[in-house]
N, C-alpha and C positions, 0 to 999 in steps of 0.2 A: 451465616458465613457462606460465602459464595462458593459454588465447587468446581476445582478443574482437571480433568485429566487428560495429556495430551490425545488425540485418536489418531495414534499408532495404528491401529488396522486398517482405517479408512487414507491413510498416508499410504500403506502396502497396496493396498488395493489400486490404490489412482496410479500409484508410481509402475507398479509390478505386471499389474494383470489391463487397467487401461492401456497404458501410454507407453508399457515395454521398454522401460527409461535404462536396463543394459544394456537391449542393443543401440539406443540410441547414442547412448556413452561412448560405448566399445568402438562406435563408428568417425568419433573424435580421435587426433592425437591428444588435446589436450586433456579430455577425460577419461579416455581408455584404461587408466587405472583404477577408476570409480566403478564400485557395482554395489546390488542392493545390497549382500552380505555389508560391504563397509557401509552401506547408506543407514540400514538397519542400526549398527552399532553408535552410529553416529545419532541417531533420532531418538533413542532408547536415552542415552547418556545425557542429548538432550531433555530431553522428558522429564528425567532426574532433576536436573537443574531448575528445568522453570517451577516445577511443582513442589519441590523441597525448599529453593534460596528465596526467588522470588516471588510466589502467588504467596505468601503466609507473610510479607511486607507491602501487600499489596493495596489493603485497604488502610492500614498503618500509616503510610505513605502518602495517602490520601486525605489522611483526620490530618498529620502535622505538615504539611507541606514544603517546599523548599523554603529558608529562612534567608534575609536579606541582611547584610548589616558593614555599614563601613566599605564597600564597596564588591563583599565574600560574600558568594553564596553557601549554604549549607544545607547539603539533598541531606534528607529524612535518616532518621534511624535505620541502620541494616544496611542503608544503598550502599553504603562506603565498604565492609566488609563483602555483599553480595559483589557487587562490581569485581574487587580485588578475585574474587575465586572466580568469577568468570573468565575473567582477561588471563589469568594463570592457565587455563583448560581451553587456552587456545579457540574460544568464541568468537572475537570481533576479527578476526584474518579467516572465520571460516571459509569464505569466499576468495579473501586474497591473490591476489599475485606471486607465484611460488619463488619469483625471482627475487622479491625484495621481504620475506618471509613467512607470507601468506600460504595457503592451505589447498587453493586452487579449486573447491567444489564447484561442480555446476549450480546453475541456477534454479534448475527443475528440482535440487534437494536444498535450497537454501531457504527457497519462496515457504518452503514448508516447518523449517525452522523459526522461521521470522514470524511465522503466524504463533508459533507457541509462545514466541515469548512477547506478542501482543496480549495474547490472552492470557495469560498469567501476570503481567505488570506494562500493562502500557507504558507507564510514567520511564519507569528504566530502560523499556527496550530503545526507548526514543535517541538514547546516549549512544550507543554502540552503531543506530542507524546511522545517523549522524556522522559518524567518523568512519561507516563503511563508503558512505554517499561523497564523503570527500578524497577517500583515499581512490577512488576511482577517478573523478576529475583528475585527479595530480597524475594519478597512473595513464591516462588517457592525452593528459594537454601538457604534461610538468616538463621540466627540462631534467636529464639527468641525476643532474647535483640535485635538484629537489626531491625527484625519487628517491635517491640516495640516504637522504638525509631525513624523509619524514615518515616516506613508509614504513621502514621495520617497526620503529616505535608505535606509529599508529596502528599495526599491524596485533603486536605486541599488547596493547591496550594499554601502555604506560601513558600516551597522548590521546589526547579525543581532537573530533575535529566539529566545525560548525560552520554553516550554511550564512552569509550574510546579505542578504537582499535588500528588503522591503527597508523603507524609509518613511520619516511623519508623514511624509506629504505623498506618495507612490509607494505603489503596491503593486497591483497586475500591470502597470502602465511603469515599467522601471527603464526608459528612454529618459523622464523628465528629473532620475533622483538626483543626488548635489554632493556626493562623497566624490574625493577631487584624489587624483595621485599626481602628487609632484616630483618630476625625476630626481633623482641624487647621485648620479656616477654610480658606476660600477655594479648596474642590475638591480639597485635599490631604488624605495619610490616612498615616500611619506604619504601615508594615506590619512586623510582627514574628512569626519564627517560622522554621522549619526545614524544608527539603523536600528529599527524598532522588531519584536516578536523574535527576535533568536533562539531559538532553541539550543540549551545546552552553550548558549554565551558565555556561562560562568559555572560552575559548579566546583564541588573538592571531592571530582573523583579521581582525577588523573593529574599527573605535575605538568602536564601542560594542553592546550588547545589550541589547534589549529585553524584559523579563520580562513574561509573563500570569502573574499572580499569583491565585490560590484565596484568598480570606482570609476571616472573621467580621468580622464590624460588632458590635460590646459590643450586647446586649441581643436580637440575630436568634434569630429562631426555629431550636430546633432540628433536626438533620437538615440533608435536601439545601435544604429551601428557605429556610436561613438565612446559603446562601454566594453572598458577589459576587467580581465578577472586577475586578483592578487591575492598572494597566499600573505596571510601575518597573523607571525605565532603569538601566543600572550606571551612567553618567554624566548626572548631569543639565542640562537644556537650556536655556540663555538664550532670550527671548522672540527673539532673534536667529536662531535655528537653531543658531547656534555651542555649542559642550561650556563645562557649566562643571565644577564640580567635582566630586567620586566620591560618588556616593550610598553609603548604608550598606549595599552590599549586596556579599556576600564569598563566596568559594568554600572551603571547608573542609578537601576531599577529594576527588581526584577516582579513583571505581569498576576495579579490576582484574577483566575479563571474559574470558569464554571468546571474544568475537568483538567486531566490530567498533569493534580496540582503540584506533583514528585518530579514532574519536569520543570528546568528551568528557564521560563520565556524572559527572557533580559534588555533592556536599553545595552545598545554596546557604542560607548566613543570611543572614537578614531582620533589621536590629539596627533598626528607626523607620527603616525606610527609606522615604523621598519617594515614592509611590503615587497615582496618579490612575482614579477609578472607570472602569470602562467598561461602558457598560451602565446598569440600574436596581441599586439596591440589594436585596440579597437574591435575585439572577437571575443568577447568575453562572453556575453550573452550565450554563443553556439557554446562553449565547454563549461560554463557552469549549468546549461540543461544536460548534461553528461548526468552530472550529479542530479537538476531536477527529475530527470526522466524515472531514476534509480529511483530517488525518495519518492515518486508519484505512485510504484507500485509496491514501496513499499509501506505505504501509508494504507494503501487498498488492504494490505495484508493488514492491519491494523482493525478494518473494517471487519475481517473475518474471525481474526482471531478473538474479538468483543463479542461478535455474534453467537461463534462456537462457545465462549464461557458464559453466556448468559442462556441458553439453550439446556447447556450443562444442566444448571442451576434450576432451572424452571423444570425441565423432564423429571428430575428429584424431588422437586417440591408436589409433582401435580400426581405423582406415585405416592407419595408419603402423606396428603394433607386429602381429609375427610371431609365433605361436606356435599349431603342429599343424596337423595339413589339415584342410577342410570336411570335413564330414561326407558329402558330396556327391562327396567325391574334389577331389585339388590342383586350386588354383586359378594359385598362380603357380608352373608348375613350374619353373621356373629358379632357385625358392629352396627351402631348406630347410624351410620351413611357411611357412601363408599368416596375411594379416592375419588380426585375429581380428576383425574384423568379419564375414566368413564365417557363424559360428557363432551358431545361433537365439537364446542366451541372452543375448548382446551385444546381438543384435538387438530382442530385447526391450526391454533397458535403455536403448537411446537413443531406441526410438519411444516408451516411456514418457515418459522422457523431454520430449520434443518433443512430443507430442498435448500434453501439462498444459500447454507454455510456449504453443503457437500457439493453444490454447481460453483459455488466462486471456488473451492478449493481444487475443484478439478482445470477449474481455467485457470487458476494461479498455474499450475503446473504446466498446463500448455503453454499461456506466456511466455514460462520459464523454460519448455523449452525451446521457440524461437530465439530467446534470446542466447541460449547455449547456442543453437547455431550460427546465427548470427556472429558470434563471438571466434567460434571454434571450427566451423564447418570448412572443409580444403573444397570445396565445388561452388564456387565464384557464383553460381545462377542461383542457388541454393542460400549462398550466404545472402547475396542482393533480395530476394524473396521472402531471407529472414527480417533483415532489416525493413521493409514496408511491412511484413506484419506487425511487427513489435512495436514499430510508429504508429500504427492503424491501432492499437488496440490498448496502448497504453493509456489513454485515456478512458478508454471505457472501462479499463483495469480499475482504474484508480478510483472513478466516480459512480460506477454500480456497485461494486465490492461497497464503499461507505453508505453509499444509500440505502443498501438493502441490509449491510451492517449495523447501525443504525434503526430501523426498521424491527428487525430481528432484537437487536436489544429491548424496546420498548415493549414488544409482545412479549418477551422473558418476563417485563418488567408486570407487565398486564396479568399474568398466570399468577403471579403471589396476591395479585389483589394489595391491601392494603397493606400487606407485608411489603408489596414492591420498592412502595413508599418509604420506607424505613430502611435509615441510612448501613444496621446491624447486619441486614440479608445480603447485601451488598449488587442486588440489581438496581439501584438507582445510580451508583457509580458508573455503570457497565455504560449507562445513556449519557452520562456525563462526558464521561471519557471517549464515547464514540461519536459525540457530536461534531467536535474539532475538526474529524477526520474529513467530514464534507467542507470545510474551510479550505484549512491549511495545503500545501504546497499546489496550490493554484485553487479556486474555488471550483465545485462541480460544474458551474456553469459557465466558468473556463473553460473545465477540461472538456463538456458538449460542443463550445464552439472551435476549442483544437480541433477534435473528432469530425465535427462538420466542413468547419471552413477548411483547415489544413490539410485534414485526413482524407478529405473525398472529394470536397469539390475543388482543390487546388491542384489534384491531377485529374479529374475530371472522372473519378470514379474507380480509378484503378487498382490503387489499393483495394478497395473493398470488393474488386470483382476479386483478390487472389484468394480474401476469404471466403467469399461467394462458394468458389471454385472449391476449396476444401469441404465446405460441407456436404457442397453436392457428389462429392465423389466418396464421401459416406453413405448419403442415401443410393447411390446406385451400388453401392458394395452390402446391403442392407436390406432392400426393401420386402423382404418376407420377413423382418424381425418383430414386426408389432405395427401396432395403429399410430404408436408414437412415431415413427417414420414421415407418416403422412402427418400429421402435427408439425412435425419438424420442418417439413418443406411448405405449409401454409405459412409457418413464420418467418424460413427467409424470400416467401414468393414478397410478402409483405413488406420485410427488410427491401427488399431490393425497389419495388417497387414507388417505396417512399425514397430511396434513394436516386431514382429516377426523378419523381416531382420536384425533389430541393435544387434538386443539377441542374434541369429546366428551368424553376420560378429565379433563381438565384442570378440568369443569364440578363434580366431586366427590373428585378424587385432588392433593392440594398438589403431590406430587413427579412428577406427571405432566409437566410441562415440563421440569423440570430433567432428568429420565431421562430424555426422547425429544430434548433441543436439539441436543446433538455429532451424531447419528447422522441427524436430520434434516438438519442446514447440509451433512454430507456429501451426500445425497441430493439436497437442493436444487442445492450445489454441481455436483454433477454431471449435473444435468439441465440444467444454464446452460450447460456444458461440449457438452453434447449439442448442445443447440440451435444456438451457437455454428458446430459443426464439420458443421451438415446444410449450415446458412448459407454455410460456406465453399464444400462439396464443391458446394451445388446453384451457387455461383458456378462453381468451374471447370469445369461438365461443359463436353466439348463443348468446350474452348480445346485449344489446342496449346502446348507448348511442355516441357521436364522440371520446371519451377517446379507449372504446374499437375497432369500425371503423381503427383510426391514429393507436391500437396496431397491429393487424391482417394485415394493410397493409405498417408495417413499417418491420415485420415480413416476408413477401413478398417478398420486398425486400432483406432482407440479405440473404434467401434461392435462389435467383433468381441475385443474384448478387457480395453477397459477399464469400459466402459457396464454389461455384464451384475453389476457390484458395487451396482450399484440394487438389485437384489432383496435382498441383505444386508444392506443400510443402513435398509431399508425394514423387513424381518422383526425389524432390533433395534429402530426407531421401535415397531414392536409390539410390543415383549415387555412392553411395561406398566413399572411403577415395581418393584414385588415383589420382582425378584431383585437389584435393587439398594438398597432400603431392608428388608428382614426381618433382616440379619445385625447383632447387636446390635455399638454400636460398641468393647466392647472385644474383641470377639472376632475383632478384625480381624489 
């Protein structure tokens, strides 16, 4: 049985002691009522939650899957009760918008929530994601009446909402899909047409769901800039608030996967079903990545929160399970062999481990708090420097948090040995379930050429010099704190310098971004990782206690074992396009 307990400490730790997330609240109006006392309260009660309702349906939910039939889906045993008590304690408007009955937290303490309740039940957390990721588009592009009318409920958790994009035929390339909206007077639009992998398309957790629909308008231009985005509820809404009756819109099929089987991936038609604009016409693209942007980092959270519960899991087992002496000579002689935690190669595995979960968790929170700025900050230069960061970095968010999620899982998975294997311990779930996460809302190797192409060479580096700029004015606020200092600046001499070569080769070589983008977002990622874990270490020098001891030499580590993979990542940035485009394609 797999084990999770949220880390509450190391959440205080990043929030409190790194990143001073009061005064950074206090310096908002719209958070200034937020501080750790309530954050505390908030994370705790959390905690409760995921580790009492949901991790104990976790694996449950996973043997019986969502069930299809006659057009209904039906999530697993518990989902329906657990969901009910969540949405009752005020969870999915955590975030919220305070005006249409949302909660208003920042982002810096949500990013940390959302990791608990990946780790505890991927499958369910995906639901609540879902309908935060859309009530923000509506909040952001909606008209009025539609805030009016959709956010409380979704807020509330009485509605869910769902993402509708991809199509049979388009996927990352959604210029060419074929879902058509046809006017009908008076702000309606019949939307017709077929979209495949929905998430939460259907399920019976809430009486109704709200769709973001992709569609054409007869006569849009084509490509991206002839799609808008439409709201269409499965029930639609008396001027009352109250349900009236089932719009056209149906579930076909719902997806048999390798992981996170409690969620429900569905065929969803569109038969002229009732649709309302959101947005301008033909701008649809720009405010449903409102919502992708949201779900990209919160899917990275997904990567973490796998990571952290399989780590869990494995630190337990490699304490508990017996087998041959250290290498160093017996440790427990009173038994026949000692733990195998003893031995260097275990020991490996779980500080890998653990450096990837406590470096993505401290950049979760940074992210998190650009984006509070971004959001909430009164100093216009400040806000605008939020926003290129949060563009800048969102993709590396999303697609180093799942790879090294990912990563981290398997090695949990590794430390049981042929326990891992068996479906009872529940680390081979952990890989199942965190595989997706390198797919789903844009592929990694999307989100490397977002990062490449958009993020740096489409303003010719500048974003990435603002990041540049932050770290360096850590090392020079710093440089008598350790060797890791100077680690930290060989990895962004390197970052930068690769960022240099792509900017140049990219000026005359087509396939220059796409060769250099994977192997870049690694390097980048990892120098976020770096920065990150000086951040932490220059926090604990100098405290007492074994909390700070475990951070400074967990820290150690990844500057001494995992950092030096900079130079690799950096020499493939260089190897040019050449060895990847010269091999004609049938000779592959």
């Amino acid at each position: 049985m797999a084990e999770y307990k949220a880390p509450l400490r190391d959440i205080e730790f990043i929030l409190n002691e790194v990143f001073d997330a009061d005064s950074i609240w206090a310096s908002m109006p719209a958070t200034s009522e937020v501080n750790l006392e309530l954050a505390s309260a908030i994370f705790e009660e959390g905690a409760r939650i995921c580790e009492n309702e949901l991790l104990p349906i976790n694996r449950s939910g996973d043997e019986e899957e969502c069930q299809f039939e006659n057009g209904n889906v039906t999530t697993p045993k518990g989902f329906k009760e657990a969901y009910q008590t969540y949405a009752e304690s005020g969870w999915v408007g955590l975030g919220g918008d305070i005006e249409f009955g949302g909660q208003g937290m920042p982002k810096m303490l949500t990013v940390m929530f959302e990791e608990m309740l990946y780790a505890s039940n991927t499958s369910f957390a995906l639901y609540p994601a879902l309908t935060t990721g859309a009530c923000l588009s509506i909040l952001t592009h909606g008209s009025q009446a539609l805030k009016e009318t959709y956010l409380p409920p979704m807020y509330e958790g009485r509605w869910a909402g769902s993402m509708c994009l991809t199509e049979p035929h388009c996927g990352t390339d959604l210029g060419i899909l074929k879902t058509k909206a046809e006017p009908k007077g008076d702000g309606k639009y019949a939307i017709t047409g077929t979209k495949i992998f929905i998430t939460g398309g259907e399920h019976d957790l809430t009486e109704n769901i709200v769709h973001l629909v992709l569609a054409k308008l007869p006569d849009a231009p084509a490509g991206p800039r002839g799609i808008s985005l439409f709201l269409v509820p499965k029930v639609l809404v008396n001027e009352d608030g109250s349900l009236a009756d089932r719009n056209s819109v149906s579930c076909g099929s719902i997806e048999h996967k390798m992981g996170i089987k409690a969620s429900a991936t569905c065929v969803m038609n569109f038969d002229g079903a009732e649709g309302y604009l959101i947005g301008e016409e033909n701008k649809g693209l720009a405010a449903m990545f409102t919502m992708m942007n949201y779900e990209r980092l919160s899917i990275g959270l997904q990567g973490i929160g796998l990571g952290e519960a399989s780590y869990q899991s494995a630190r337990a087992y490699a304490q508990d399970r017996i087998q041959s002496r250290s290498p160093g000579g017996a440790v427990n002689k009173d038994q026949v062999a000692d733990p195998i935690i003893v031995h260097p190669d275990v020991r490996r595995m779980l500080l890998t481990q653990r450096v990837y979960n406590e470096g993505a968790r401290a950049f979760a929170a940074y992210v998190g708090m650009w984006l509070d700025m971004a959001k909430g900050h009164e100093d216009e230069s400040t806000q605008k420097k939020a926003d290129a960061l949060v563009a800048l970095l969102t993709p590396v968010a999303k697609a180093y948090f799942t790879d090294r999620g990912f990563d981290a899982t398997v090695l949990g998975q590794q430390v049981f040995g042929g326990h891992g294997y068996i479906r009872e311990w529940g680390m081979e779930q952990f890989v199942r379930d965190a595989r997706i996460a390198q797919i789903y809302e844009g592929t990694n190797g999307i989100q490397a050429l977002d990062l490449m192409g958009r993020k740096v060479v489409a303003n010719d580096g500048a974003a990435f010099g603002i990041f540049k700029s932050e770290v360096e004015v850590f090392i020079a606020e710093n440089k008598e704190a350790g060797d890791m200092i100077a680690s930290l600046q060989t990895a962004l001499d390197l970052l930068d310098e690769s960022t240099q070569v792509v900017l140049n080769s990219a000026k005359d070589d087509a396939f220059a971004i796409g060769s250099a983008s994977c192997d870049y977002l690694d390097l980048f990622g990892l120098t976020a990782y770096a920065f990150m874990w000086a951040k932490m270490m220059v926090t604990a020098q100098g405290k007492e206690g074994d909390f700070y001891t475990s951070k400074i030499a967990a820290g150690q580590f990844f500057f001494a074992r995992i950092l030096p993979e900079a130079h690799a990542y950096a020499a493939k940035v260089n190897a040019g396009s050449d060895t990847l485009m010269s091999l004609e394609a049938d000779l592959f």
